[in-house]
Phi, psi and omega in degrees: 000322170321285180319321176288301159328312171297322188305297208272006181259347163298314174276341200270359169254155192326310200287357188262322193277320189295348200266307172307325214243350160273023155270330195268343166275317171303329174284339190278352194274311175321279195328299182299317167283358172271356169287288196299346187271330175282322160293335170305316185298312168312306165306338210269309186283323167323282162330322179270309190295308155314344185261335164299277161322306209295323218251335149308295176306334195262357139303292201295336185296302162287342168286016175243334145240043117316313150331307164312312204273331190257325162288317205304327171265032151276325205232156163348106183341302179307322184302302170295011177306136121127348191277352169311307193266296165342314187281320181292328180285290164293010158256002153268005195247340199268149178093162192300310203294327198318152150334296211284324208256315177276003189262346188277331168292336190247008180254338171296299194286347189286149177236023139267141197254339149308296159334318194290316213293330207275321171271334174302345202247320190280317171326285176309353172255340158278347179300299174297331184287326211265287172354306178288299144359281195292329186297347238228310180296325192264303186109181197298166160316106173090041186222156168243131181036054188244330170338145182294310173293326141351272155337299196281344156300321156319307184284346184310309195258347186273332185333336208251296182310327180287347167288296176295322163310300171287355115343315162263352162287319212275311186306309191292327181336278182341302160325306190269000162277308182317301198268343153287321196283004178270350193304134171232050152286330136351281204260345168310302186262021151076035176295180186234315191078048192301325196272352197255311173288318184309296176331301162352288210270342158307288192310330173282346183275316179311320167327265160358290177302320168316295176275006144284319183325311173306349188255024180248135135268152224241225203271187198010021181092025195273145137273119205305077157311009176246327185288299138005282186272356144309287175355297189276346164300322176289353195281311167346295153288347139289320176291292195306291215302328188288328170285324154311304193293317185292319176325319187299314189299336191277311183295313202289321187293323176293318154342280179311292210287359166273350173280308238258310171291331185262348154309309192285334203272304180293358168292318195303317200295295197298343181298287168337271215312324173295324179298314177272013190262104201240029184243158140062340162038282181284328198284311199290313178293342191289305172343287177323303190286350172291337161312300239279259157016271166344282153359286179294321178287024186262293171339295203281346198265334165267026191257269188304023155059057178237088197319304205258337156271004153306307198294296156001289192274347187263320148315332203251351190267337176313316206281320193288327193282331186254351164298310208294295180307340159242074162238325161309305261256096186301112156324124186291141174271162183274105206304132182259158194269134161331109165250113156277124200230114189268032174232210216256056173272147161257047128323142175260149189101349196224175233227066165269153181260030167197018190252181226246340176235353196258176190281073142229219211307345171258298169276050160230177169304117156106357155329160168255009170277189226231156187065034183271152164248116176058045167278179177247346185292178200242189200031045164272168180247082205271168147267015187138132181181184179234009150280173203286156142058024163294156158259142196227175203253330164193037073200211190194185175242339200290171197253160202026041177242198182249102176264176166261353181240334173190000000 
């Protein structure tokens, strides 16, 4: 008790509480100040990353526009639209003096870290603009002959081939429309591939357009041999869209038309079933020409090769088909269920010890039903009784029977 007493007289006095609570402001301020060093580092490293980019990019800026200045009147005005004015803006953003170096100079001396964060943000976004600018002339970083003028040179020497090439893309198109359209399930169900040759004769007219760009000339006598080989690149993609439509037409045609049969089969079926029917009769045939109707618009619609609403209405005419018959259709009746009952009821059939049909009191020994041992009914197999054509084992009064003893 002593001791407990020395305890609680140990807390209660102040400097123990006054001691606890200077332990507890130094781990929060170390805390805190173990806070402020890690955002200070961020920041630190945020500024070094930028700066880094920044001193990569304004290496690279000149070398784009340089690039610039010795290619760009090789080729067509439009290729270079707007990058004159792009390069001049981002060599002002540029240099120790430049905008980008002086807002990452001035995010260093603030000795706000809200501030820093704030000029660090305006850096960066002049930074991402000058990036583009240059990525679009040099191409990305660590890349080869991706650059624009690069490209455009490439198409510059590829133009002719890619034309010929697309030239033979157009023949085999051709080819491979022809021999679907020789099929003959095809030619049986009157596709045509309106849509797949229309696609087709796109491509040969770009084609077209492709080998006049070459006989044009542009501004300084230039002729765009890269516009030229875009031209014929599009042929390319035109050609794949016409083979696609046709593969569609052909699948979507065959889809309907196999709804469009099976639509037809089930009206005959259900017409029959109705016919043969004497529950709702007249109301389900009244049904059947809105099916019919339905049908036909499946048809007509797979006449003008419009597949997929072919198909659409050859469903719906399916669905109007299975409403009609069954509305025809007799309702089963609902069977009523059987109680089997093991107690003294008088049901028939089962096997009680008082009911009246059952293996008790009537059909047991001495019952009044017929195959009874010393029953009364007549054509029993008795062991003794008084009816006609017993047998009785030892004797009886009825006539014609067999005893054993007389």
């Amino acid at each position: 008790m002593g001791y407990r007493r020395g305890q609680e007289s140990l807390w209660q006095k102040p400097y123990i509480w006054l001691a606890i609570l200077g332990i507890v402001l130094m781990f929060v301020g170390s805390l805190g100040g173990f806070v402020n060093l890690l955002q200070a580092e961020a920041l630190e490293t945020r500024l070094t990353v930028l700066e880094e980019q920044a001193q990569v990019t304004e290496s690279r800026l000149f070398i784009a526009e340089q690039e610039y200045e010795e290619r760009h009147l090789l080729f067509a005005d439009h290729w270079s639209t707007g990058l004159s004015e792009a390069l001049f803006e981002a060599e002002r953003q540029f240099g120790q003096e430049g905008s980008v170096f002086q807002l990452l100079n001035q995010a260093r001396s603030t000795s706000s870290r809200q501030e820093a964060h704030k000029l660090a943000d305006q850096a960066e976004t002049l930074l991402s603009t000058t990036i583009v600018v240059v990525d679009k002339i040099l191409g990305p970083p660590n890349t080869v002959d991706q650059g624009l003028y690069q490209i455009l040179a490439w198409k510059d020497g590829q133009v002719q081939t890619r034309i010929a090439q697309g030239q033979e893309k157009i023949s085999a198109t051709l080819a491979m429309l022809n021999g679907k359209m020789a099929d003959e399930w095809n030619q049986s169900h009157g596709l045509s591939l309106a849509s797949a040759y229309a696609k087709l004769a796109e491509a040969e007219g770009q084609l077209v357009i492709a080998q006049q760009t070459l006989e044009v000339k542009v501004e300084r006598n230039l002729i765009d041999r890269p516009l030229a080989f875009d031209q014929a690149e599009t042929v390319f993609r035109l050609a794949d869209e016409a083979l696609r439509f046709a593969e569609a037409d052909e699948f979507n045609a065959r889809a309907a038309w196999s709804a469009i049969e099976n639509a037809k089969a089930r009206i005959v079926w259900a017409r029959s079933y109705i016919a043969a029917s004497s529950y709702q009769q007249a109301q389900a045939l009244l049904m059947l020409p809105q099916a019919e109707s339905t049908l036909q618009l499946a048809e007509e619609a797979f006449a003008a090769e419009d597949f997929v609403n072919a198909k659409r209405y050859a469903e719906e005419a399916y669905t109007q088909t299975e409403t009609s018959w069954l509305m025809a259709a007799t309702p089963t009746p609902t069977p009523i269920p059987i109680q089997l009952d093991t107690t003294t009821d008088d049901d028939d059939d089962f096997w009680g010890s008082d009911g009246d049909d059952g293996f008790g009191s009537d059909d047991t020994w001495g019952g009044s039903d017929s195959d009874d041992w010393g029953g009364s009914d007549s054509d029993s197999w008795d062991s003794w009784g008084s009816d006609s054509d017993s047998w009785d084992s030892d004797w009886g009064s009825d006539s014609g029977s067999w005893d054993s003893d007389w």
